[in-house]
C-alpha positions in Angstrom: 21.4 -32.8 12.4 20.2 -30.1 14.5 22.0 -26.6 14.4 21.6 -24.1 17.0 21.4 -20.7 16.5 21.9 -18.2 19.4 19.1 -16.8 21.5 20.9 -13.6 21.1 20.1 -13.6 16.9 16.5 -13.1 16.8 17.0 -11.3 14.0 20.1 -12.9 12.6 21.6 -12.6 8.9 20.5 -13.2 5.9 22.2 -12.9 3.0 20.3 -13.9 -0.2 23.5 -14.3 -2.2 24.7 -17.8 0.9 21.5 -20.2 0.7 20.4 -19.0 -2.8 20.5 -22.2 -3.9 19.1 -23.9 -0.9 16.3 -21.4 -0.8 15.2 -22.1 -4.5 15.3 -25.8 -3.5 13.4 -25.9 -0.1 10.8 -23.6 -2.2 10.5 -26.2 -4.6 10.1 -28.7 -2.1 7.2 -27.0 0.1 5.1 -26.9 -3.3 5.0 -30.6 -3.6 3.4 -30.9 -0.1 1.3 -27.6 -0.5 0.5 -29.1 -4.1 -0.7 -32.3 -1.7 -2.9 -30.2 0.6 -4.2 -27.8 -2.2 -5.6 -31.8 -3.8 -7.1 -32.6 -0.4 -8.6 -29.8 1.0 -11.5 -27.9 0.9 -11.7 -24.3 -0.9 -11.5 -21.3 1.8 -11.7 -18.3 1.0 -8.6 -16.7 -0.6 -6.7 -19.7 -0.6 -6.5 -20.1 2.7 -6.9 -23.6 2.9 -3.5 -24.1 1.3 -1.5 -22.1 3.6 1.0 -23.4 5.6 1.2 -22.3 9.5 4.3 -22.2 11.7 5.4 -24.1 14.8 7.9 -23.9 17.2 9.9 -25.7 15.2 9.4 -25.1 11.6 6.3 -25.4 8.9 3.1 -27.7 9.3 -0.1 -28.1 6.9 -1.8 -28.2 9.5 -4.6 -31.4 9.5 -5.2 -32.9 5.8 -8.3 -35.0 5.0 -7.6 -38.1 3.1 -10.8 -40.3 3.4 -11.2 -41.6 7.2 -7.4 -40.8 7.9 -6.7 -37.2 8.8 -2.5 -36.4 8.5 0.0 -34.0 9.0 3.1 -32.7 7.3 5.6 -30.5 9.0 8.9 -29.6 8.1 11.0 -29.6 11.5 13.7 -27.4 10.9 15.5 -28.1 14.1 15.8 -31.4 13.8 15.8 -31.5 9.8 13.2 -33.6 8.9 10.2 -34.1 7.0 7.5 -35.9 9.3 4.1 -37.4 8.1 1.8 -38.1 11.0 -1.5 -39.9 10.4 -4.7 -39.4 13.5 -4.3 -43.4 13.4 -0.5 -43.2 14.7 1.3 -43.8 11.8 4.4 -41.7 11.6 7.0 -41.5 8.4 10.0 -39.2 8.3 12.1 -38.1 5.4 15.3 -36.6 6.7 16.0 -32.7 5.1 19.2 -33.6 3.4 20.9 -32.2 0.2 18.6 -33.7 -2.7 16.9 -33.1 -5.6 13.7 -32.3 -6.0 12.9 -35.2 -8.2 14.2 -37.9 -5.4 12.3 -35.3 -3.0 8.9 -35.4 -4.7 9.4 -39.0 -5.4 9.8 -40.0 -2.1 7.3 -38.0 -0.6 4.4 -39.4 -2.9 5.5 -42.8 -2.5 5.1 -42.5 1.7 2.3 -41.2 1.0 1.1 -44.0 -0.6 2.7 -46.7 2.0 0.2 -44.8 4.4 -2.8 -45.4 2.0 -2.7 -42.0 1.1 -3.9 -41.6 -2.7 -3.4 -38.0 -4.0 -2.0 -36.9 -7.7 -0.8 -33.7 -7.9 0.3 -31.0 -11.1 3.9 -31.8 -10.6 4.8 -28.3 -12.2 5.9 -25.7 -10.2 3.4 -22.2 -9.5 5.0 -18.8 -9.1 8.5 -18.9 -10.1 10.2 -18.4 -13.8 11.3 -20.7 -16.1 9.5 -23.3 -14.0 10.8 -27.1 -14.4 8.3 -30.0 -13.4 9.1 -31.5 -9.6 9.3 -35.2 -10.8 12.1 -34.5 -13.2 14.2 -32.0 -11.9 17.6 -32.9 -11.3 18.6 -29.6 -10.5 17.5 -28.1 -7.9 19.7 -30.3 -5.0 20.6 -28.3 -2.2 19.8 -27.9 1.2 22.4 -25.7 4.3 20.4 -26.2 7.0 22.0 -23.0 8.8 20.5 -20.3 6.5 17.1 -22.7 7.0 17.4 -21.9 10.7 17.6 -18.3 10.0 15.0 -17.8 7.8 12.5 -19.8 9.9 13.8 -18.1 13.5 13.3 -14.5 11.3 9.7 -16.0 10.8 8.8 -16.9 14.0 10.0 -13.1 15.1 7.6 -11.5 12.3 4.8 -13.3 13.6 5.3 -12.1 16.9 4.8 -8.3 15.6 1.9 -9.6 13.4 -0.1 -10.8 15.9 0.4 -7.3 17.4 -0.7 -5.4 14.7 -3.4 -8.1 14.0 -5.0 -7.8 17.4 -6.6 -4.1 17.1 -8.2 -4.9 14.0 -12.1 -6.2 14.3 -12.6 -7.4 10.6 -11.9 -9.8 8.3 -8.4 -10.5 8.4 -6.1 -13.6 7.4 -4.5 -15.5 10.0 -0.5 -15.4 10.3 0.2 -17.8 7.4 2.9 -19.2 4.6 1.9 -19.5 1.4 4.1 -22.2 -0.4 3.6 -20.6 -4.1 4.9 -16.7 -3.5 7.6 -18.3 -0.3 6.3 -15.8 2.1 4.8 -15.3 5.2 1.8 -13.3 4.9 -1.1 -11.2 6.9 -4.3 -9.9 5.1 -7.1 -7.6 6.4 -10.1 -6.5 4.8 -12.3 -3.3 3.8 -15.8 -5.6 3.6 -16.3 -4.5 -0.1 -15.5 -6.6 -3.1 -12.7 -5.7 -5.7 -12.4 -5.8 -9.8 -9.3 -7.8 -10.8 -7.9 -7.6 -14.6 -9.4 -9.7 -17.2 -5.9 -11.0 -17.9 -5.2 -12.4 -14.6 -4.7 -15.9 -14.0 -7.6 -17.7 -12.0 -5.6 -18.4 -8.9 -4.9 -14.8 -8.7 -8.5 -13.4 -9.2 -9.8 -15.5 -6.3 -7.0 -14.7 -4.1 -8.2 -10.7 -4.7 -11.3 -11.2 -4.9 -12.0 -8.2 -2.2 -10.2 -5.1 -1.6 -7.7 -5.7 0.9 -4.5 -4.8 2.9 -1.3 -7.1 2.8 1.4 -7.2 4.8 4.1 -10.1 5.7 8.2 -11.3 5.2 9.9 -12.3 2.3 13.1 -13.8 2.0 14.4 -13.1 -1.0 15.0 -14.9 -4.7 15.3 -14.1 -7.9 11.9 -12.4 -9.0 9.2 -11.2 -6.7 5.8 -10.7 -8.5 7.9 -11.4 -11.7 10.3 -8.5 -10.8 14.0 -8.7 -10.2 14.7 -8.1 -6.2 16.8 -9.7 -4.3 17.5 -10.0 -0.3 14.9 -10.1 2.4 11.8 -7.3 3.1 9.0 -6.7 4.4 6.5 -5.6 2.0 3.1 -3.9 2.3 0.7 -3.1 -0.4 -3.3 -2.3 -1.1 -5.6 -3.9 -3.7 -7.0 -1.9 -5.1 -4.5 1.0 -4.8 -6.5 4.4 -3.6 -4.7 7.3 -5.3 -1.8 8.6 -3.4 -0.6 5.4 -1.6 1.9 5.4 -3.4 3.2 8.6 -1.7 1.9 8.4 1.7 4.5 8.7 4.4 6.1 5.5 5.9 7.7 4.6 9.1 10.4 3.9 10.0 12.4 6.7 7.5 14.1 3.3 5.6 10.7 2.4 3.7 9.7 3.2 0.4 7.8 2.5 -2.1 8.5 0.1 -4.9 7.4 1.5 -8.1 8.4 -1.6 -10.2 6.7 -4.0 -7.5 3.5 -1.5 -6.9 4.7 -2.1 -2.7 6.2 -0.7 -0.1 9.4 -2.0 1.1 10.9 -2.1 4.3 14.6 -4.2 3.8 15.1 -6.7 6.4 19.0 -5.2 7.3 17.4 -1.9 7.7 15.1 -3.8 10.7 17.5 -6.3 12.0 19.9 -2.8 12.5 17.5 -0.8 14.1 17.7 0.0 17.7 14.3 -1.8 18.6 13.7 -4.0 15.7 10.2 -5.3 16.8 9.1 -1.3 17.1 10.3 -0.5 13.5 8.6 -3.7 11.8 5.2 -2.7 13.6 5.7 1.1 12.6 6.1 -0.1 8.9 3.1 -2.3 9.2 0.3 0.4 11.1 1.6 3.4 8.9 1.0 1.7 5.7 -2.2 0.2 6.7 -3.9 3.7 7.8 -2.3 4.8 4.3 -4.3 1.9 2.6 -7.4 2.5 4.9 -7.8 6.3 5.0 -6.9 6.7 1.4 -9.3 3.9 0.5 -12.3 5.2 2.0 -12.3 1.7 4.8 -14.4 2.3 7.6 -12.1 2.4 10.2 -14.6 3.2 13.3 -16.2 0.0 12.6 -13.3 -2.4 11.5 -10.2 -1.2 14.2 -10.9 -1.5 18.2 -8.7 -1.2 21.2 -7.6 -4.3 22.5 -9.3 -5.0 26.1 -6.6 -4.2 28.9 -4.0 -6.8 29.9 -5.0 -9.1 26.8 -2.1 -7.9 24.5 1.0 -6.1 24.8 
């Protein structure tokens, strides 16, 4: 089934409240493919390797190792269906239909392993509460693909201003990715000097801040974000480590603040979508609180930043 949503909404509506329980399941079912890449693939460097990227047309893996076959997964959100694609031709499909996550993941690993694709994976679930294990859970079932439309087609806008904001910047930086776990579409850039992370941390999260960095990206929306209660779509920016004063540096557009509970700064995604150039807002939010993060942090910004040469970005 393929539903169309108007050129006109490139930054159409989303209300957490209509496809919360389609966004709890589609989240549930990108971690059993991420959970199948993050088997397969090497390590890169802040967990890179287990991002997803997006297309024109939804969310891929990007290219998977599996012994001498390299595959695929992308979830085509026009069309509404899972497709594997091996480099010797092969091609499964799974259509995107209301199911549960248990008939999901049980599908998926068993075309996996009609392709001769041999992969186990933790079947329990990483960044949510109250997690219930992927091969059993009957209740997580539901899938309106209009609100899936949305959310990607609000995606595929944020990267656009990303890739903006990305281009002036000469260090290390993240490309434009999804990570499966958190449900978000994030951008990182880096100060070049390593960070301390608490002792109490999990593993995953020590590696993935490993160096002092800025972070930036879109967030639809569910019931906890970094364990705290918030929901609706944002933007979100924040520093690790946190130089004193970020927390009050000034913000643009005037809608942002800062989160105290979530240690970020928030920009609501109505308070974009309304604005009068929404693409101008969204790359105000992300430059002001990056030169927060940098200048406050001491980043070396004559050597990191750079002008774009003439004519090669807008």
């Amino acid at each position: 089934m393929t539903v169309t949503v108007p050129a006109t909404l490139a930054w159409p509506a989303l209300p957490f409240g209509a496809w919360r329980e389609t966004q709890a399941t589609l989240h549930l079912w990108t971690q059993v493919v991420g959970k199948v890449k993050l088997e397969l693939s090497p390590f890169l460097n802040e967990w890179w390797n287990v991002a997803f990227a997006l297309t024109p047309r939804g969310l891929t893996t990007g290219t998977i190792p599996a012994g001498d076959t390299m595959f695929a997964v992308d979830f085509d959100f026009v069309d509404h269906t899972l497709f594997i694609r091996t480099s010797d031709g092969r091609t499964r499909s799974m259509p995107l239909i209301p199911r549960s996550v248990a008939a999901f993941y049980a599908e998926f690993l068993a075309t996996l392993r009609g392709l001769n694709i041999a992969v186990a994976i933790n079947p329990l679930p990483v960044e949510i509460p109250d997690p219930i294990s992927c091969e059993v859970d009957t209740e997580h079932d539901a899938y309106d693909p209009e609100p899936v439309v949305r959310f990607w087609r609000i995606m595929l806008q944020t990267e656009q201003v990303l890739q903006r904001f990305r281009s002036s910047f000469a260090g290390k930086s993240s490309p434009i990715h999804f990570f499966w776990g958190s449900f978000d579409l994030s951008h990182t850039r880096f100060s070049g000097r390593p960070a301390s992370q608490p002792a109490d941390w999990p593993r995953f999260l020590r590696i993935a801040e490993e160096q002092e960095n800025y972070a930036c990206g879109f967030w639809p929306g569910n019931a906890t974000m970094s364990g705290v209660e918030f929901g609706g779509p944002a933007f979100y920016a924040y520093c690790f480590p946190a130089p004193a004063g970020f927390a009050e540096a000034a913000a643009r557009p005037a809608a942002a603040y800062f989160d105290q509970n979530l240690g970020e700064f928030i920009l609501r995604y109505d308070d974009v979508r309304r604005a009068a150039d929404p693409e101008q807002a969204l790359l105000d939010f992300f430059r002001s609180t990056y030169e927060a993060a940098a200048t406050l942090g001491g980043w070396d910004r004559q050597a990191l930043e750079r002008t774009p040469p003439e004519g090669a970005s807008r």
